[in-house]
Each structure stands twice: as structure tokens, then as C-alpha cells.
C-alpha positions in Angstrom: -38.4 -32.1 15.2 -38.1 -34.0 11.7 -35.7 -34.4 8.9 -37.0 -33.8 5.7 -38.9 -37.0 4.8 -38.2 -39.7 2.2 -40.6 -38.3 -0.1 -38.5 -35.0 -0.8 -36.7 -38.0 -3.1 -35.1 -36.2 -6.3 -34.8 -32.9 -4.8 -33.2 -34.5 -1.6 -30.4 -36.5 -3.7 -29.6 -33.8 -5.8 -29.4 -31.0 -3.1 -27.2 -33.4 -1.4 -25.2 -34.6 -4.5 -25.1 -31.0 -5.7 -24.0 -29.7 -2.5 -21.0 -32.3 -2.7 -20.2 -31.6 -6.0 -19.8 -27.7 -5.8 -18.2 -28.0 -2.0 -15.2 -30.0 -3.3 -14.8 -27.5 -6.1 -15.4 -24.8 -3.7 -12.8 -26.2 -1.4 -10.3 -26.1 -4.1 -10.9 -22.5 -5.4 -10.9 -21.7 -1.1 -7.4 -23.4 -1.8 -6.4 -21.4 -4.8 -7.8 -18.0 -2.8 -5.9 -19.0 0.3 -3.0 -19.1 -2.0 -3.4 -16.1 -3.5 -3.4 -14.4 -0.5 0.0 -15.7 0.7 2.2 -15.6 -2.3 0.8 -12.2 -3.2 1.8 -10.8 0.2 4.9 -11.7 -0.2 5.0 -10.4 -3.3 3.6 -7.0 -3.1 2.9 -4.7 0.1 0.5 -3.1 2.1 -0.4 0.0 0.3 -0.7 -2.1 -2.9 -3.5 -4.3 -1.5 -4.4 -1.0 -0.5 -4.9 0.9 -3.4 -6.3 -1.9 -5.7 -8.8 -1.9 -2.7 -9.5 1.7 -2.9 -10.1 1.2 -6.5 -12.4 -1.7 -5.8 -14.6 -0.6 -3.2 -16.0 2.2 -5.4 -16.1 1.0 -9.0 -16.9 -2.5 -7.7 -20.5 -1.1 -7.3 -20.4 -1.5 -11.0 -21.1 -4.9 -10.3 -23.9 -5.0 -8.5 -25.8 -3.4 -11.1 -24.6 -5.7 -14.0 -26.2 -8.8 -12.9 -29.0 -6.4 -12.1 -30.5 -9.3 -9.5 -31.2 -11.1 -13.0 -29.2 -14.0 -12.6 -31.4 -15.2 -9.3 -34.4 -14.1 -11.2 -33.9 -16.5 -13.8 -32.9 -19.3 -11.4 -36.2 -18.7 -9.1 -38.8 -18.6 -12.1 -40.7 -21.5 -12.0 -40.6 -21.4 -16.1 -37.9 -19.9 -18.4 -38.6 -19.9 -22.2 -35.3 -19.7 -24.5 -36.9 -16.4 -25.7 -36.7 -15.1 -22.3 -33.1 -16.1 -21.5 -32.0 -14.7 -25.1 -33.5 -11.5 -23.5 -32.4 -11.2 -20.2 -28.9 -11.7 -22.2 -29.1 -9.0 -23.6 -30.1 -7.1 -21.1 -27.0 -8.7 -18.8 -25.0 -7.3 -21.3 -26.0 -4.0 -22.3 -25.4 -3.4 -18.9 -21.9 -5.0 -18.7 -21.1 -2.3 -21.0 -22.4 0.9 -20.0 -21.0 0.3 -16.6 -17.8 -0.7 -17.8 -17.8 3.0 -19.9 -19.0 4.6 -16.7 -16.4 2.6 -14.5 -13.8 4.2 -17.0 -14.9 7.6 -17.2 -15.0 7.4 -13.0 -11.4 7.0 -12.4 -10.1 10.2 -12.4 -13.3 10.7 -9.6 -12.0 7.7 -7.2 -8.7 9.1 -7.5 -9.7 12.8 -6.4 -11.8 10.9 -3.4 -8.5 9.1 -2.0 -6.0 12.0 -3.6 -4.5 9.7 -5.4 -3.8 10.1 -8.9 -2.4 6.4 -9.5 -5.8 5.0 -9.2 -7.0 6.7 -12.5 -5.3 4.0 -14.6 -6.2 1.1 -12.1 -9.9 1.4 -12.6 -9.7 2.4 -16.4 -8.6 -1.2 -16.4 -10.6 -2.9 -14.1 -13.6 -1.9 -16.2 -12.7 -4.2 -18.6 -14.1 -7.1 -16.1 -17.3 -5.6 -15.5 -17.9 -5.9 -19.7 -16.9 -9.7 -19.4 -19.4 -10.4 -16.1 -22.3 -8.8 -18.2 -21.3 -11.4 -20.8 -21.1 -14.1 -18.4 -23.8 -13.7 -16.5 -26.8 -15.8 -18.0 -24.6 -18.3 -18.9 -23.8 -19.3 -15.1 -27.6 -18.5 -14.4 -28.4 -21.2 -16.7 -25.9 -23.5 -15.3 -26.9 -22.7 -11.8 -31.1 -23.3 -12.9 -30.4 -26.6 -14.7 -28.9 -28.1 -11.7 -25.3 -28.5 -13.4 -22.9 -27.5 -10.1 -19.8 -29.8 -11.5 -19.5 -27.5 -14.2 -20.2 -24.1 -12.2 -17.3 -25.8 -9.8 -15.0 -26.7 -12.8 -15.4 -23.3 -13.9 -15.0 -21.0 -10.7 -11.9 -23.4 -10.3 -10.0 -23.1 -13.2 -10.9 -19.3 -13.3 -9.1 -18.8 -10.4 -6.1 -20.6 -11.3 -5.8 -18.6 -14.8 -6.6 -15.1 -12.8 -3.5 -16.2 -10.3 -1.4 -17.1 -12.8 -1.6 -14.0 -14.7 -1.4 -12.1 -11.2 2.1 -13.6 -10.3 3.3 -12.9 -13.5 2.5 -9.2 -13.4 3.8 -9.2 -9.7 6.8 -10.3 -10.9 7.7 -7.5 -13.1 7.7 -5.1 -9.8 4.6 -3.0 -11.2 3.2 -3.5 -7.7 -1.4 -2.7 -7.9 -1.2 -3.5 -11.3 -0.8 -7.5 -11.0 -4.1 -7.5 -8.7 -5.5 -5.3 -11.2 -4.7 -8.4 -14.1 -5.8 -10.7 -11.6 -9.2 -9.6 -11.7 -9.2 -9.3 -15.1 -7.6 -12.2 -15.9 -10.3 -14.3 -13.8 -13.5 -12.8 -15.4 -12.0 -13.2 -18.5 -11.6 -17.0 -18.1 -14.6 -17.1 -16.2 -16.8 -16.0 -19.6 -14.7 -18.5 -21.2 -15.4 -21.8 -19.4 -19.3 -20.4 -18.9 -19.9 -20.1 -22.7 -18.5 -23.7 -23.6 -20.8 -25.2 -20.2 -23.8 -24.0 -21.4 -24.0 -25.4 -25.0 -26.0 -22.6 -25.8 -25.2 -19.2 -27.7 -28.1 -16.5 -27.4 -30.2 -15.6 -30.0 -31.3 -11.4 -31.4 -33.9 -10.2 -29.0 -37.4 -11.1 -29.3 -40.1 -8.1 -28.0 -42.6 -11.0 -27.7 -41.2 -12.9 -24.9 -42.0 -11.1 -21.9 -39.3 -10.1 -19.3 -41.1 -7.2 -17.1 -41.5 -9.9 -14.0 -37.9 -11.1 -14.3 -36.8 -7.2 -13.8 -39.4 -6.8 -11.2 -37.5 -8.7 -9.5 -34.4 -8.1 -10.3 -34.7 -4.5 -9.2 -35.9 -5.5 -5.7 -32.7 -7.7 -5.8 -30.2 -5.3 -7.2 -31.5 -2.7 -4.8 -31.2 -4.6 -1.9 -27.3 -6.0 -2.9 -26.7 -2.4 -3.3 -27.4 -1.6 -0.2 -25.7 -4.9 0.8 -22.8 -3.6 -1.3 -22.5 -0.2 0.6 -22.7 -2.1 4.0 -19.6 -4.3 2.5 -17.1 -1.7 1.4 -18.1 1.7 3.6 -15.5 0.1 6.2 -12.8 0.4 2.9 -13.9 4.0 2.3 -13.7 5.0 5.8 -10.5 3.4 6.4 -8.8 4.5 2.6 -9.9 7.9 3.1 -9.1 8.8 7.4 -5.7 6.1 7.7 -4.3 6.2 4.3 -3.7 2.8 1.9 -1.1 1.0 4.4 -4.0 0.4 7.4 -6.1 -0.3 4.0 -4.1 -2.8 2.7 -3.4 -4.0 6.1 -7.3 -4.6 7.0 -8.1 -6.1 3.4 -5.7 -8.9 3.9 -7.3 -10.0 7.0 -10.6 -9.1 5.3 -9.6 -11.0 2.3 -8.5 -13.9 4.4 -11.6 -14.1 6.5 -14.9 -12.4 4.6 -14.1 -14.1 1.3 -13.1 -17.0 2.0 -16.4 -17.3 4.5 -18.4 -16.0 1.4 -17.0 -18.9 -0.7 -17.7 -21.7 2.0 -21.1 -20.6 1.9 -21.9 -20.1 -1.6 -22.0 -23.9 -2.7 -24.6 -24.2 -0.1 -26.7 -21.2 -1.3 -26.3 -22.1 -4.7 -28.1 -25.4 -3.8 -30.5 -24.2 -1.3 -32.0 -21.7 -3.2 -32.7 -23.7 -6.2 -34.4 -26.7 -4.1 -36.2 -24.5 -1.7 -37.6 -22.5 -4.8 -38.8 -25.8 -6.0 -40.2 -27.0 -2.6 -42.1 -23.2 -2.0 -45.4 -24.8 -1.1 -44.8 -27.9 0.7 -44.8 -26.6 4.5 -43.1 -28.3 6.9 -41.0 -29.7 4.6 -39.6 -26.7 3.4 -38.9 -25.5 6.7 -37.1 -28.7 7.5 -34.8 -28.3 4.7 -34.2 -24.8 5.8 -33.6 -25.7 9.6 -31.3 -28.5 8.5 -29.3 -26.2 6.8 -28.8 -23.8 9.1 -27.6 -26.5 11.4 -25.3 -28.1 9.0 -23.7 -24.5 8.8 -23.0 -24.7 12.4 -21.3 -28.0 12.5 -19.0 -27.2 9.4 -18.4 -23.5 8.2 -18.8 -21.7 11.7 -16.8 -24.7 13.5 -13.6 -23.1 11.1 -14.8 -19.3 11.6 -14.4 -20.2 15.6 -10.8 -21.9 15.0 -9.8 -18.4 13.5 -10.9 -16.1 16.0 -9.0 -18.3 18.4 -5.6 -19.0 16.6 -6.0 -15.1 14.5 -2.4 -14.6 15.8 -0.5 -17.8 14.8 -2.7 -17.8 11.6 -2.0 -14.4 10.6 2.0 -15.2 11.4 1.6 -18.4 9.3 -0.3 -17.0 5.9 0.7 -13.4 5.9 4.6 -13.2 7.7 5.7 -11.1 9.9 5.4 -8.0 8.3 1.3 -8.6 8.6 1.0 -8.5 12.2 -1.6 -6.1 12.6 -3.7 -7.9 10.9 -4.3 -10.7 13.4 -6.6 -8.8 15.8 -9.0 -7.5 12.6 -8.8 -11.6 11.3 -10.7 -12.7 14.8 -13.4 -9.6 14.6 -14.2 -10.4 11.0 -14.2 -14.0 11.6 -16.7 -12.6 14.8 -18.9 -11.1 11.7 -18.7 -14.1 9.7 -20.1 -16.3 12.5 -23.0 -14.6 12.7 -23.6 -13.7 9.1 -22.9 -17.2 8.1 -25.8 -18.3 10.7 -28.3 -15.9 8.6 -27.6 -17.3 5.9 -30.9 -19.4 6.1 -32.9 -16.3 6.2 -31.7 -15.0 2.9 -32.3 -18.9 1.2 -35.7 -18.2 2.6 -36.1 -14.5 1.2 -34.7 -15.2 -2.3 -36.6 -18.8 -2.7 -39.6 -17.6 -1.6 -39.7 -14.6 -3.9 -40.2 -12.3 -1.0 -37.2 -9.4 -2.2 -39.2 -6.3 -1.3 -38.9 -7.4 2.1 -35.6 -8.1 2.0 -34.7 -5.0 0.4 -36.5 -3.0 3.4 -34.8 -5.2 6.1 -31.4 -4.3 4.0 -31.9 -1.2 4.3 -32.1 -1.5 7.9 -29.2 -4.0 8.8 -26.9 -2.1 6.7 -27.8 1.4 8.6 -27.0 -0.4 12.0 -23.4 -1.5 10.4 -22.4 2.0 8.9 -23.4 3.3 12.3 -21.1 0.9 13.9 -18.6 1.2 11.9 -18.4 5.3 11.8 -18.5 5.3 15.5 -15.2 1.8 15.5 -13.5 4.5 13.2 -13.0 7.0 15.9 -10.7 4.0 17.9 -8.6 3.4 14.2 -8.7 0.9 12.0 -9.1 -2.0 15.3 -12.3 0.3 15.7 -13.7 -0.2 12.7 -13.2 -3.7 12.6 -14.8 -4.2 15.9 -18.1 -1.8 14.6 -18.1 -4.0 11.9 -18.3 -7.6 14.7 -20.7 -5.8 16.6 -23.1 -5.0 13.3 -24.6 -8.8 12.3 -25.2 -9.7 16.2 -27.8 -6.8 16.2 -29.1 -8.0 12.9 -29.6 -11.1 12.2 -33.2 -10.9 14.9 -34.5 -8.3 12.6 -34.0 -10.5 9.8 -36.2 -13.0 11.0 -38.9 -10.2 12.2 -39.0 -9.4 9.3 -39.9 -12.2 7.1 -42.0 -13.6 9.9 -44.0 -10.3 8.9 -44.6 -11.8 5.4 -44.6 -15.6 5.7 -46.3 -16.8 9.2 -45.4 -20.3 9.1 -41.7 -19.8 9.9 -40.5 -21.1 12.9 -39.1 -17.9 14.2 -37.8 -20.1 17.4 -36.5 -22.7 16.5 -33.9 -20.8 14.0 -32.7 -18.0 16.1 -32.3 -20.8 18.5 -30.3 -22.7 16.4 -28.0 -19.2 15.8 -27.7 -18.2 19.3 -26.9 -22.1 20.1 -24.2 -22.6 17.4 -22.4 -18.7 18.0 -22.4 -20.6 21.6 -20.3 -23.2 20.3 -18.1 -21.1 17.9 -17.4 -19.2 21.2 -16.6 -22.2 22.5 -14.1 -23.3 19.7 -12.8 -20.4 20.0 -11.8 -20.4 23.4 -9.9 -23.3 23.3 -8.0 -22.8 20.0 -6.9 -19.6 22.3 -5.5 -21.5 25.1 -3.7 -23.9 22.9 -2.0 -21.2 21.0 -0.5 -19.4 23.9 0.1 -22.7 25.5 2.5 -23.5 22.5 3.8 -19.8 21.8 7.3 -20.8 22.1 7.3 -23.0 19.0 6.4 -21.2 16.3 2.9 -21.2 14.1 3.7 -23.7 12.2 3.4 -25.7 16.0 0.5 -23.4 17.1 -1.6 -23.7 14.2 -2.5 -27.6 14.2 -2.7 -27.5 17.6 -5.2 -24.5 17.6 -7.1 -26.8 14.8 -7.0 -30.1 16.8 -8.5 -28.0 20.3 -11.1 -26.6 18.4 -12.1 -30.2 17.3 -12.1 -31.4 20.7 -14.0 -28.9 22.0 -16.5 -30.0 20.2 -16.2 -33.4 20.7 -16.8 -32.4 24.4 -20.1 -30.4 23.4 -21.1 -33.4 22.1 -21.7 -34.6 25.8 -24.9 -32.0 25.7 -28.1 -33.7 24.7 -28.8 -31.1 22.5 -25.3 -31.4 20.5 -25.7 -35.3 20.2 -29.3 -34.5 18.9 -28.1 -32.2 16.2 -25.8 -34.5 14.8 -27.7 -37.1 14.9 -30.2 -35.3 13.0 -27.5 -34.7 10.0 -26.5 -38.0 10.5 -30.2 -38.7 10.0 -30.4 -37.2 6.8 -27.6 -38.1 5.2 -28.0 -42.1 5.7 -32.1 -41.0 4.5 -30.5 -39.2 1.2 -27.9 -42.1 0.4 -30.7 -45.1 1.0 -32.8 -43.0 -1.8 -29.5 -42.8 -4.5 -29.0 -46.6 -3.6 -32.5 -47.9 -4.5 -32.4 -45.7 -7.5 -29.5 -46.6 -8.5 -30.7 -50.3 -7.7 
């Protein structure tokens, strides 16, 4: 197989370059996240993670619905008029705020589901960040369509610091939910912020002229199918908040935090290039398929390589980040980090889905995957809260083969081999990983995490560095090696 040519010139070099850019900020916000995670639980305990979580996994459907799958229609469109982004504005944030109002008038409904009164006032606040997002939204959109990922990084960056900031203060003053509550708050707020003064823009009245009917069409395909997405992502919160109380909640979210989000941020640089570049590159064939292949593998050699570390050292990591106090949490971190292998993997089908305009079918293969995980996850719930976090392991490994069915239903070119090989090969090797960040954290019980963890770290490395004895390894990374030298020649003679 080839690497994507010399003639994918601009769009190579800035997928590359862009990919750089928002990876170092997304490394840092990863940072700040990480961060968060360990000064706030040591700050506040389980059943306040777990109620902020009950709050969230219900009136964070709010969210799904004020983007409205607007945001990816305006970066896919092959032409956006300044007419049609003033619109789609205004449609961002009309939404914003008639969720927000329902958000608020739902509380006193979240708290009867969970029988707990508290949680009125949480969400009543919490709405105030879905207003803010609607605001926001266009204006990243437009950052995100005119290529500009150092100010998307900046932004996401600096967000998170203010929203920390103003979450250890509030933690501080012993009010316990309430300083995640301001966290959130805090971060969307900044977030609108730093947007607004990126963009160099300011939206004008709306204009019943500029057409906006295809941008919903396909924004309803997309916010249908991340609402479905959305119920697949939090039905293991509702099931565990509402049959083991807020402590196994709080308790599961940490590990959840630690391992699903901070997966979901390692992979969003990369989707936030991808998409853009492969939307641009819709008709070109081989190439586009090479880009997509290359991506996938460049996943395997970098995000899953740190998924596989974790389910190995989930003990000594959990011991490290969280204390003592968290120790059930360790055995949910490795069956997440499981999910995340495999989800991560897939990613390359949902570049494909969302570049090539193709939502309808990804709705109905949504629909689908998401049936198989609350399936799984009903029948884990009978074994606890461990249960549930293995239904939720088991859900992506029966997926992710449907997923490329299913668009290989739709576009026939796809190379439907060749990229479930490349999964089923790199899970392989995050097993592998895995294994041996295992051994070397028992091996070095005795001294501590702070010994096990590096150790665990430097296995899985080499591990890896003994894969690369298989032909097949060395030809993977020779094929990123490939492209990379390819994309740098092209800066250079530009440059030149």
C-alpha cells in the first residue's frame, strides 16, 4: 500500500501542521484535565462527583441539541456565505437558550429520578452553560472551517485553566457539587470569550434570503445520531446513579473521567483535522482512503499505545492520581481504557461518515451500536457497578464491524480489509502493551506507584519496541515515517 502522494501538497502540510498545532494544545488541556481530576479528589468525595454526575448525565442532553450537528455542517459545506453563518448563529443561539430554560425548569425532574432534592439547584445552574455554548458555537465552527487550530488550541487551553481555577476556589469553601457545578460554568463562559475575540467576526440580524435548509438537513441527521450517541454515553450513569446510589457513581466517574475523557481529548485534535482535509479530498479515491488508512494507523502507534499502558498499570495509576481512598476505581480504569481501545480504532469510520456527508447512515448504524451497548450494560449491571463497566468493554468490540458494514453499504470503494485489519492488528498490540505494563507493576508492588508507574510506562514502550521485530510492525512505521519526511520535504521547498 501507498502513502498519500506528494501531490496532496497544501492539504498534506496543513493536516500535518494543524495536527501539531492542536495536539500540543491538546496535550496541555489533557494536562490541565489530568489535574483537575487529582486536586479535585482530594478535595471533594465520591458522592460529590457523584451527584454533579447525576445532574450531568441528564441535562447534559441539552447539549447535544444546542449545536444541533450545525457546527460540522458548517465545517463540511464546500461554501459558506457570511449570510449563512450570520444565520446558523442565530439559530445556535436560539437554541442555547431554550434549552438552557428547559434545563432549568427540569431540575426539580432529575431530582425526583435520583430522589434527590439537592440536585434541583445544581442543574438550575448548570443551565447557565448551555446559553454560553449556543453563543459559542459558530464561532469555533468558523475557526475549525478556516483552518485556524492554534487559536481553537489557545482557546480550549486557557478555558480550562479559568474553569479550574474558579472550581478550586469554590472547593475550597467546603460547598462540595457546587465547585464542579462553577467549573463547568466557569469554562464555557471563558470558552465564549476567547472564541468571539479568535474569530474577528461579530454576526449580523438574520437574513431570510440566505438559505440554511441543507445546513439543518444535515444537522438533524447529526444531532440525531449524537443523541443516540449521547444516550449510549451516559445510560451507564443512570443505571449506576439510580440502582448503587451517588458513592459507586462518583466512584465510576473518576475512572470514567480519567479514562473516556481524556481518550476523547487525545483524539479530538486529530478529528478536528481529519475531517476538514478529508471533506476537501471527497473525490480523489485512493488518495482519500490513504489519508484515512494512515490515520487509523497513526492512532495505533500513539493514542492506543497509552490506552494499553492503562489497562496494564490501572492499579498503580489509580493509587497515583486518585489516593487511596479511590481504589475501586482501578478495575473500572482498565475496562474503560478496554472501550477506549477500540473506540479510538473507529475513529476512522466516523472521519469517513461525517467527511463524506454520509449522516443518515451513520445515524442508522448509531442506532444500532448504541442498542448493543445499553444491552450490555443492563445485563454488567446485574454483577454491580464492575458489571457495568465490563458491559460497557464488551459493547465497541461488537461494533466497530458493523460500522464499517455499514458505510461499505453506501460508499463501495472503501477498503473494508484493510481497516478492520488495521483495528484487530493494533487492539493486538494494545493487548500486548498491556500485558507487560501488568507484569512490571506486580513485579515492583513493594515500592509504591510512584516506582510502578514509570516502570509500567517504560514496559509498555518496550513491548513495542519488540513488536517491532514483526514485518508488519516495522512496515507500519515505516509507513508514518514515510509520510512525515514526504510532508516536511513539501514545507521545506515551500518555504524555499
Amino acid at each position: 500500500m501507498s502513502v498519500p502522494s506528494a501531490g496532496s501538497e497544501g492539504l498534506g502540510r496543513r493536516a500535518v501542521r494543524g495536527a501539531a498545532v492542536t495536539s500540543a494544545g491538546q496535550g496541555l488541556r489533557i494536562a490541565i484535565q489530568l489535574a483537575s481530576v487529582v486536586i479535585m479528589a482530594r478535595l471533594l468525595s465520591p458522592a460529590d462527583f457523584g451527584l454533579f454526575a447525576m445532574v450531568m448525565s441528564i441535562a447534559g442532553i441539552a447539549e447535544v441539541f444546542r449545536d444541533f450537528g450545525l457546527s460540522q455542517a458548517a465545517v463540511q459545506a464546500p461554501v459558506l456565505t457570511k449570510e449563512q453563518r450570520d444565520n446558523l448563529f442565530w439559530i445556535n443561539t436560539a437554541t442555547g437558550a431554550a434549552l438552557a430554560v428547559l434545563v432549568f425548569l427540569s431540575s426539580w425532574g432529575i431530582a425526583a429520578l435520583y430522589d434527590r432534592a439537592e440536585l434541583a439547584p445544581l442543574a438550575q445552574l448548570a443551565s447557565v452553560a448551555f446559553l454560553l455554548n449556543g453563543l459559542a458555537t459558530q464561532f469555533r465552527a468558523s475557526l475549525n472551517r478556516m483552518l485556524r487550530f492554534g487559536a481553537l488550541a489557545e482557546t480550549d487551553v486557557i478555558a480550562a485553566i479559568a474553569g479550574l481555577g474558579l472550581g478550586i476556589v469554590v472547593a475550597l469553601t467546603g460547598v462540595g457539587p457546587w465547585a464542579l457545578i462553577w467549573q463547568f460554568v466557569g469554562t464555557s463562559f471563558a470558552t465564549l470569550v476567547l472564541v468571539v475575540a479568535f474569530a474577528h467576526w461579530l454576526p449580523g440580524l438574520p437574513k431570510r434570503d440566505a438559505p440554511v435548509g441543507g445546513f439543518i438537513r444535515f444537522g438533524w441527521n447529526m444531532v440525531s445520531m449524537q443523541m443516540v450517541t449521547y444516550v449510549g454515553n451516559n445510560v451507564d450513569s443512570v443505571i449506576i446513579g439510580t440502582r448503587f446510589g451517588a458513592a459507586q457513581l462518583g466512584i465510576y466517574n473518576r475512572a470514567y473521567q480519567l479514562v473516556m475523557n481524556t481518550a476523547n481529548q487525545l483524539r479530538a485534535p486529530i478529528t478536528s483535522v481529519a475531517v476538514p482535509v478529508l471533506s476537501r479530498l471527497q473525490g480523489e479515491g485512493a488518495r482519500y482512503w490513504d489519508f484515512v488508512r494512515v490515520g487509523q494507523v497513526g492512532l495505533g502507534y500513539t493514542i492506543v499505545v497509552v490506552l494499553g499502558f492503562a489497562i496494564g498499570a490501572a492499579v498503580p495509576l489509580t493509587a497515583l492520581l486518585l489516593g487511596s481512598r479511590w481504589a475501586e476505581a482501578a478495575p473500572v480504569l482498565s475496562l474503560l481504557a478496554t472501550a477506549a481501545v477500540f473506540q479510538t480504532l473507529n475513529s476512522a469510520s466516523y472521519w469517513v461518515y461525517v467527511s463524506k456527508g454520509i449522516t443518515g447512515p451513520l445515524f442508522r448504524y448509531n442506532l444500532v451500536s448504541v442498542s448493543i451497548k445499553v444491552a450490555c450494560l443492563l445485563i454488567g449491571s446485574l454483577w454491580g457497578m464492575i458489571g457495568v463497566a465490563i458491559g460497557y468493554a464488551i459493547a465497541p468490540m461488537l461494533s466497530w464491524p458493523i460500522s464499517l458494514f455499514w458505510i461499505s453499504r453506501v460508499v463501495h470503494d472503501i477498503p473494508v480489509r484493510t481497516l478492520a485489519w488495521g483495528i484487530v492488528r493494533m487492539a493486538l498490540l494494545a493487548g500486548w502493551g498491556a500485558l507487560w505494563a501488568f507484569a512490571a507493576s506486580i513485579l515492583t508492588a513493594e515500592w509504591g506507584p510512584w516506582v510502578q508507574v514509570p516502570t509500567a510506562a517504560a514496559a509498555t514502550v518496550a513491548a513495542y519496541a519488540v513488536a517491532a521485530l514483526l514485518p508488519i510492525v516495522r512496515r507500519d512505521l515505516s509507513e508514518l515515517r514515510t509520510m512525515l519526511r514526504l510532508l516536511r520535504r513539501e514545507r521545506r521547498q515551500r518555504e524555499a
